[in-house]
N, C-alpha and C positions, 0 to 999 in steps of 0.2 A: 381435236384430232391428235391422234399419234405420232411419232416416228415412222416412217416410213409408211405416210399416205394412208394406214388406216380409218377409217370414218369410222364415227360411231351410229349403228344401227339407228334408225326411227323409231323401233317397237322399245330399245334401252333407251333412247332419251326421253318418252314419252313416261316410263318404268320410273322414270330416276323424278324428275318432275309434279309428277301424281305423289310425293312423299313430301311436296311443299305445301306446308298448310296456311298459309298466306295469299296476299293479292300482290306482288312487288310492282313496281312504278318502273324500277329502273333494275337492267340485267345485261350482267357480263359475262362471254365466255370468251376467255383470256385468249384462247387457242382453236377459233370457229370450226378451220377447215373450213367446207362446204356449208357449212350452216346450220345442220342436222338439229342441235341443239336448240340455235335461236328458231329455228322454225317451228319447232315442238312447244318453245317458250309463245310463239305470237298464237299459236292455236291454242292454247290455254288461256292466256293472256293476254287479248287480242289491244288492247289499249295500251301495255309495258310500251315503255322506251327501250332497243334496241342495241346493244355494241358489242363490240367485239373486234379482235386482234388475230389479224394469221401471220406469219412470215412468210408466205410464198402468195408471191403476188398475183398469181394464175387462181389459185386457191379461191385467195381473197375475191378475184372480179367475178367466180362463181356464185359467191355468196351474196356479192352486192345484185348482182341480176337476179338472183333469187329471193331477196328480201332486202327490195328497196325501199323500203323503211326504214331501213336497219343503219346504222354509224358502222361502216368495219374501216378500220385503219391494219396498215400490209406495215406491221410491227413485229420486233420480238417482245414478247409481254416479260419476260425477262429484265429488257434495259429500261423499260418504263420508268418513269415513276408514277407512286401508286397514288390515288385518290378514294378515297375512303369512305366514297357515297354510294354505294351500289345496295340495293334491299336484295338481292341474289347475284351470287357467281357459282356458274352452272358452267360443266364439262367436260370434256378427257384431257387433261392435260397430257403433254408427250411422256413418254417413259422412254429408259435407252439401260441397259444394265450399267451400271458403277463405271461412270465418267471416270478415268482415271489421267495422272498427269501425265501418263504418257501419250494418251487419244488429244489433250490438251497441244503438247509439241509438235506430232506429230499428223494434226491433222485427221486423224482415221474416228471410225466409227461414224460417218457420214458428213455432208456439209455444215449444216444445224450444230453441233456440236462442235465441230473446229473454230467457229464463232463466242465458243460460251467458256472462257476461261476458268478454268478451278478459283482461282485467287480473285476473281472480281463476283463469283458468285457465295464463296466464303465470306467477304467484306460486306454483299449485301444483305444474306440471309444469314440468321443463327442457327436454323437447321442442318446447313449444310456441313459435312462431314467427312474427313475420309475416302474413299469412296462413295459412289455414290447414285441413284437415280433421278437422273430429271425432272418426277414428279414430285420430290422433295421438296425445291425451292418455288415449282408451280404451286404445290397444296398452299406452302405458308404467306407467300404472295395473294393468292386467290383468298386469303383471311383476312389479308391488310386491307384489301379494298372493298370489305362488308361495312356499311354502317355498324352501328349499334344497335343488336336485334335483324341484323340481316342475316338472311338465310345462306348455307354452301351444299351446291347439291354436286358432288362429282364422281366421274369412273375415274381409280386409279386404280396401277396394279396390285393386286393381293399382296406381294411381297414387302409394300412396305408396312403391311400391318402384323411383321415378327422380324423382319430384315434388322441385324445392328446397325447397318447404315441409316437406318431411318429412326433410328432409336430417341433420337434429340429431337423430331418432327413429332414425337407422340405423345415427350412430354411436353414440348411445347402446347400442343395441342389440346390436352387436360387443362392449361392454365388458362389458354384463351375464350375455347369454344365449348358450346353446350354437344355434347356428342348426342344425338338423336338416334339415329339406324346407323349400323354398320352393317351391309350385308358381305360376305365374302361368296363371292358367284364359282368357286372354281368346281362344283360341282355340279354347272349349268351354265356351259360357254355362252358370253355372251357376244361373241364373233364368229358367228360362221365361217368354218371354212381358215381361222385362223388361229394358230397355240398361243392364246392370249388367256392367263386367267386373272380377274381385273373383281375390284371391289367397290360399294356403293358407299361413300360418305356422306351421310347429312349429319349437319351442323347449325347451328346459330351463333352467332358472336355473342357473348356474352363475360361478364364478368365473375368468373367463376362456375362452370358447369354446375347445374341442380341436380340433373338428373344425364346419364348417360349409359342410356339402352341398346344393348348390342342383338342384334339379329344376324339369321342367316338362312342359307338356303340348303337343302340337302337332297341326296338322291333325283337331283335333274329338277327337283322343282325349285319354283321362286315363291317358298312356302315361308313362314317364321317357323323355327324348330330350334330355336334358345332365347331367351330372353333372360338378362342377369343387367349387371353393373360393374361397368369398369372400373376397379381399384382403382386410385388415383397412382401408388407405386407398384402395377402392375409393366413390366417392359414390355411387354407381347402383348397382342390383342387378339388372342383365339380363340374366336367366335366360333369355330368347329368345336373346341372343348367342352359343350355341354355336362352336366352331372354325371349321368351315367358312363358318357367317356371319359370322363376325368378317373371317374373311378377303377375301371378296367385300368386306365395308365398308370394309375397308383400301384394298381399290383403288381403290376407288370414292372416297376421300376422301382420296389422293393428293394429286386435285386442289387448283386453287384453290376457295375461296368465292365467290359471287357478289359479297359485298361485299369484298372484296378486289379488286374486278377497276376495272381503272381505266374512270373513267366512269360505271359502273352505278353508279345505285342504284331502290331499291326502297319505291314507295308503296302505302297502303289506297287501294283508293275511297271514297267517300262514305261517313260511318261515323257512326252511332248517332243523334244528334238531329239532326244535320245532315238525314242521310237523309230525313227528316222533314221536316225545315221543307223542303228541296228544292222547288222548283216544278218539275214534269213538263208537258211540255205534250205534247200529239197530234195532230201533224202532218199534217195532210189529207191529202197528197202522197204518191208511196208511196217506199221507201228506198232509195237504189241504192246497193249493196255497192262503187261505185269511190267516189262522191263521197257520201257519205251528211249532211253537213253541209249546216241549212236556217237560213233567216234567222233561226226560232224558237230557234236555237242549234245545237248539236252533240249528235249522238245519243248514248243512255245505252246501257250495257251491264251486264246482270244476269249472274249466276250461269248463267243457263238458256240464256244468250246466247253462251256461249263452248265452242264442241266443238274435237276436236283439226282438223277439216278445216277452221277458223277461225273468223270470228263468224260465227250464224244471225242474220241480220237480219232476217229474215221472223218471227220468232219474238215473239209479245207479252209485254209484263211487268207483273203484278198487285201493284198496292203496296193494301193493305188491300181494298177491293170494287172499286177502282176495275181496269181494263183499258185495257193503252196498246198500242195497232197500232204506233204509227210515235214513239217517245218520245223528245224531247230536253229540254234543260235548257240555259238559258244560265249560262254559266259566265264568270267573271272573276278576275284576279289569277292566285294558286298553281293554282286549277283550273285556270283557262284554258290556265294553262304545261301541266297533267297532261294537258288533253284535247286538245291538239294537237300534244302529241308524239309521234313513234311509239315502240309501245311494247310491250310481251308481256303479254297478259293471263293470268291463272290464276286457275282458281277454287277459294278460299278455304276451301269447305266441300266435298269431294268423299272418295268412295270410294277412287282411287286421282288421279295426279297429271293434271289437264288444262288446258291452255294454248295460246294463239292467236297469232299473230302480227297484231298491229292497226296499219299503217302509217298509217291513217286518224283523222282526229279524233273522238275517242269521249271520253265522260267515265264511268268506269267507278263501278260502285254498290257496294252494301252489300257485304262479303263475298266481293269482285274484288281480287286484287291484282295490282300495274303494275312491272314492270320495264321502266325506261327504263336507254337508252346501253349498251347490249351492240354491240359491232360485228360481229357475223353473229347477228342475229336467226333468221332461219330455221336455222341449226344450234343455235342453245339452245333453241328451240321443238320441234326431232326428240328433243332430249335430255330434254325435260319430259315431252313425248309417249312419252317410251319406256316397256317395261314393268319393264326394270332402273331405273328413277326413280320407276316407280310399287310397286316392291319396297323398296326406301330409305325413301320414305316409310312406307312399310307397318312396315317392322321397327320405325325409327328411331321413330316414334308410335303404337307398339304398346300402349302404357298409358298414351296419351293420346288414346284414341278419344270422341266423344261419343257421344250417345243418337243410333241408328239405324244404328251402323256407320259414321259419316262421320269424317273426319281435319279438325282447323284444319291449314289450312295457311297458318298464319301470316307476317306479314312477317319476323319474328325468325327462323321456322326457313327461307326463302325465301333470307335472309342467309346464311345458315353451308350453304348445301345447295351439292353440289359442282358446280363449273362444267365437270365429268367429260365428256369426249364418246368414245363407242365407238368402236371400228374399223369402218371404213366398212362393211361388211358387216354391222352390227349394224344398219345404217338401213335397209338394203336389205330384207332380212330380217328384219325387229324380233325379234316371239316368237316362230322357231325358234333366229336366235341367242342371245333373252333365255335360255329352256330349256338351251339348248347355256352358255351362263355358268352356269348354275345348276347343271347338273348337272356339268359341271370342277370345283364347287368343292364336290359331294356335297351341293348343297342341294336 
């Protein structure tokens, strides 16, 4: 089970299961919930010994009425200590994004997690790190308690298979376990109805991996569509990068960096409390797309604000109940420099990559980011626009999507993204030439 009462489907534990090529005796899922897991285990398995750990004790008497056979102790598998006979640990352990020591002091980020201190889970695990997710110290736990030659069969989230937080869980991982499948599901939810994109680990304990085969799934199925070996000093494990995508990314990142490039650099707009305190005002007037700058100050630009055919100015922007027709802000100092420079706007939280060219004084908002001092603007603006950029993004943020299918497109990754321009016939043409790249390269 998850964070916040998700189960895991019956059709995915049954999925995950079917990749154990063993008969195990004895089977733990750290984290039961409802039982999903061990019930899929006794239908396979119908002679396995039985256990499992929930924390929430309503949870738990589900599972025990459900599979009274079964051992569940209403535990956090967390404070346990571990025993290290188990021929399979099977499950979803919880995920929560990057425990930090401030959800530590303060309690927040739900009940489960005000219990689990930073510093007692550092002391016990060496995965743990930094920030962090809570299926960090469940993956490396759920290791501990495999015999020797026992099987791991678990859904965790995709993100720790490229997250730096989890960077010490992988190598760890290399040293302990035989890596078998890795599939990375995010391009075939395996939650209905929930913005979870979660990956398959199978493993064996082992002394030193032999062999470790990575798989995945593509285009909605739960097909194999790569099959390679994970470098042992490999940090990422992206199972999407198959050959012929690796190879388009090469070209692609050929180029320079954005920041690399003389002159550019790359700001937020208005960001987090700022936002807030902002004073918006609404301009009686109505906006002209050449000079759009009113004594009230200089106009704002939202998210909703920015299409590839430039800024909609006609377009209003709602900050809590309020509705602003015609919205500026005056700005001074560093804004002032941001809002009257020209500049390339992007938006920050999108499905695939969009951006504007804003020669105009605009002060850009939440969730907007500004690339200033590019010297041919409108050729980096065809380039963001394209759908080989909005392909990059796609791969490159592949297991770092959030809830609702959207990308951060962050300043950090806005930095390192390539200053790549196509052959002219790429602009001309966008996506029949994007297709025509894609399929040269068998993608």
């Amino acid at each position: 089970m998850a964070l916040g009462q998700v189960f895991t489907p019956p059709a995915l534990a049954d999925l995950v299961l079917a990749r154990i090529p063993s008969t195990p005796e004895r089977i733990l899922d750290p984290s039961c919930g409802d039982g999903n897991f061990l019930a899929a285990a006794a239908r396979r398995w119908p002679s396995a010994r039985l256990f499992g750990f929930e924390a929430d004790p309503a949870v738990a008497a589900q599972a025990r009425e459900r599979l009274p056979q079964a051992v569940i102790e209403v535990a956090d598998a967390l404070s346990l200590p571990v025993d290290p006979g188990f021929d399979l640990v099977a499950g979803n352990p919880p995920y929560a994004a990057a425990f930090r020591d401030a959800d530590a002091r303060s309690g927040s980020n739900g009940g489960a997690l005000a219990a689990l201190t930073r510093a007692r889970l550092r002391a016990d695990h060496v995965t743990v790190s930094g920030s962090f997710d809570l299926s960090v110290p469940f993956v490396e736990r759920a290791v501990k308690w495999l015999r020797p030659g026992g099987w791991l069969a678990l859904v965790v989230t995709n993100k720790i298979l490229v997250k730096d937080y989890a960077a010490k869980l992988r190598a760890w991982l290399l040293a302990e376990v035989a890596i078998r499948e890795l599939w990375d599901l995010a391009a075939a939810p395996a939650f209905p109805g929930v913005a979870i994109d979660v990956a398959i680990l199978i493993a064996q304990r082992a002394a030193r991996a032999r062999s470790r085969i990575v798989l995945g799934c593509n285009n909605g199925s739960r097909e194999s569509y790569n099959s390679s070996v994970i470098p042992g000093d490999r940090g990422r494990w992206e199972v999407f990068r198959t050959p012929p995508i690796a190879a388009l990314l090469e070209a692609i990142e050929a180029s320079a960096r954005l920041s690399e490039l003389e002159n550019v650099t790359i700001r937020d707009g208005i960001q987090g409390r700022n936002y807030h305190r902002v004073a918006i005002v609404d301009c009686p007037c109505t906006t002209s797309t050449q000079n759009p700058t009113h004594s009230h100050g200089h106009p704002v630009v939202g998210v909703g604000r920015i299409e590839r055919g430039g800024i909609r100015w006609d377009r209003t922007l709602k900050r809590g109940d309020q509705t602003y027709t015609n919205p500026h802000v005056a700005a001074s100092g560093a804004l002032l420099e941001l809002a009257e420079a020209p500049k390339i706007l992007v938006r920050g939280v999108a499905r695939s990559l969009v951006a504007a060219n804003c020669p105009q004084p605009a002060v850009p908002l939440v969730a907007v980011r500004a690339i200033l001092g590019h010297s041919d603007p409108e050729a980096l603006t065809r380039w963001l626009n394209h759908p080989l950029a909005s392909f990059y993004l796609q791969v490159t943020c592949r297991s770092d999507r959030i809830p609702g299918g959207s990308y951060n497109v962050s300043k950090a990754w806005l930095q390192h993204f390539p200053a790549f321009q196509p052959a002219r016939e790429l602009h001309a043409h966008p996506r029949p030439a994007a297709s025509a790249w894609l399929a040269a390269y068998g993608i």
